[in-house]
C-alpha positions as CSV (number, residue, x, y, z in Angstrom):
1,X,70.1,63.3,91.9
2,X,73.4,62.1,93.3
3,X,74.5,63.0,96.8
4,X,77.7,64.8,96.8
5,X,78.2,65.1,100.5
6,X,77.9,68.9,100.5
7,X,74.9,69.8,102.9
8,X,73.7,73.6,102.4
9,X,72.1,74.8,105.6
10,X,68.8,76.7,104.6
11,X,69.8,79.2,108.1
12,X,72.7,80.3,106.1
13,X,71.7,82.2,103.3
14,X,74.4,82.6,100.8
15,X,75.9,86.8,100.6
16,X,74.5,88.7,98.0
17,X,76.3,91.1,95.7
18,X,76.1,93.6,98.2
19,X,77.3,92.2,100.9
20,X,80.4,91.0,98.8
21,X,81.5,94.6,97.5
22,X,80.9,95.6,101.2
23,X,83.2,92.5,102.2
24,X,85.7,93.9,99.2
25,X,85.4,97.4,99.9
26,X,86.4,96.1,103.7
27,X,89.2,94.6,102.2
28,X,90.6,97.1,100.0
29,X,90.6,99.4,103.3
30,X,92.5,96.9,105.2
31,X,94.9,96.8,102.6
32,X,95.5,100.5,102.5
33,X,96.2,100.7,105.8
34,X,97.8,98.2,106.8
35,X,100.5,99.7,103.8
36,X,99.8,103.0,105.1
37,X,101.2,101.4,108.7
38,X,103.7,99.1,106.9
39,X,105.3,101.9,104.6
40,X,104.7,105.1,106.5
41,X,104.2,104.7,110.1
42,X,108.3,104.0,110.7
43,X,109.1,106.7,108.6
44,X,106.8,109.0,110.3
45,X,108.1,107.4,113.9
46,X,111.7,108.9,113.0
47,X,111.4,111.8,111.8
48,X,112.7,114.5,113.8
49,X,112.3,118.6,112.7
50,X,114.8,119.6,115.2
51,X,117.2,117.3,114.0
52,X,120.2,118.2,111.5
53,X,119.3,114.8,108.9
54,X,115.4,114.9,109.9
55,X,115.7,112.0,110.9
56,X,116.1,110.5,114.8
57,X,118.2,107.4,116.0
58,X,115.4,105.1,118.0
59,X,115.9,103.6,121.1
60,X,114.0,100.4,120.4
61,X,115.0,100.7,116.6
62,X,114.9,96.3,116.4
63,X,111.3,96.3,117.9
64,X,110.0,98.7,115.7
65,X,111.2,97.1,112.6
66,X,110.2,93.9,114.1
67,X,106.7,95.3,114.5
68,X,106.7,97.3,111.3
69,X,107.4,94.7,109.1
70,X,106.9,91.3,110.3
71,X,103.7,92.0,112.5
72,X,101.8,94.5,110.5
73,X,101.9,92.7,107.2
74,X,100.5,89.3,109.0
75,X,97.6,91.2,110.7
76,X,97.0,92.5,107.1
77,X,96.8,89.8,105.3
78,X,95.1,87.7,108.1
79,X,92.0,90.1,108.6
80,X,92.0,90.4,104.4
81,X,91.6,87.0,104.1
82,X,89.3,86.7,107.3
83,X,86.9,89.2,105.5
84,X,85.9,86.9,103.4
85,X,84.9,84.0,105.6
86,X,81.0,82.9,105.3
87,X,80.7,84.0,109.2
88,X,81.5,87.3,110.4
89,X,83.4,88.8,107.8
90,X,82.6,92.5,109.2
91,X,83.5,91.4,112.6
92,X,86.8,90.5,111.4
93,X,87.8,93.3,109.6
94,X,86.5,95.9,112.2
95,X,88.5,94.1,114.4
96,X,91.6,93.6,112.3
97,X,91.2,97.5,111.7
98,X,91.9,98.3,115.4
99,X,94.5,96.0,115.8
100,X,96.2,98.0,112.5
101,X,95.7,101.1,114.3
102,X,97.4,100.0,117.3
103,X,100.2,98.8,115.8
104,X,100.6,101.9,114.5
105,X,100.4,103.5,118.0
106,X,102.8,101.1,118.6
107,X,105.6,102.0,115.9
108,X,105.1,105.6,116.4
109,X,105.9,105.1,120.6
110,X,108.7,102.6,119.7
111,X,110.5,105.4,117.3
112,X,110.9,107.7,119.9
């Protein structure tokens, strides 16, 4: 046997199918909302029913695109791939799940 240099800690168990469609199911959420965020939450942060167009003029209208989309797509794809690292995969996209919901928070106060 020829030693490759890769050590496997028996501690570590390797995921099962399982736990990688729970990691992929994870995923796929984080991908739907951070494009729900991404795609919808500006739009939903301007619009106005008492307005003639539907539609009202921010007052931070560069912070919210800068949050809508520059920040929100890197938290997306960060916690997606995060998911899938061999230690706390769930962690990371529970977390990465709030911070997409308050970024969201976010847009929707900056719009106003």
């Amino acid at each position: 046997m020829e030693n490759t240099g890769i050590a496997l800690d028996p501690a570590e168990p390797r995921p099962t199918a399982g736990e990688w469609a729970g990691r992929t199911a994870l995923a796929l959420l984080v991908l739907f909302t951070g494009g729900f965020v991404w795609m919808l939450g500006p739009l939903l942060a301007i619009a106005c029913g008492d307005c003639p167009d539907g539609v009202r003029t921010p007052s931070h209208g560069d912070a919210l695109i800068t949050v809508a989309r520059g920040v929100v797509p890197l938290v997306t794809l960060g916690t997606a791939v995060g998911i899938f690292v061999p230690r706390g995969g769930a962690r990371v996209g529970g977390i990465g799940l709030g911070v997409l919901v308050v970024l969201f928070v976010v847009v929707l106060v900056l719009g106003q």
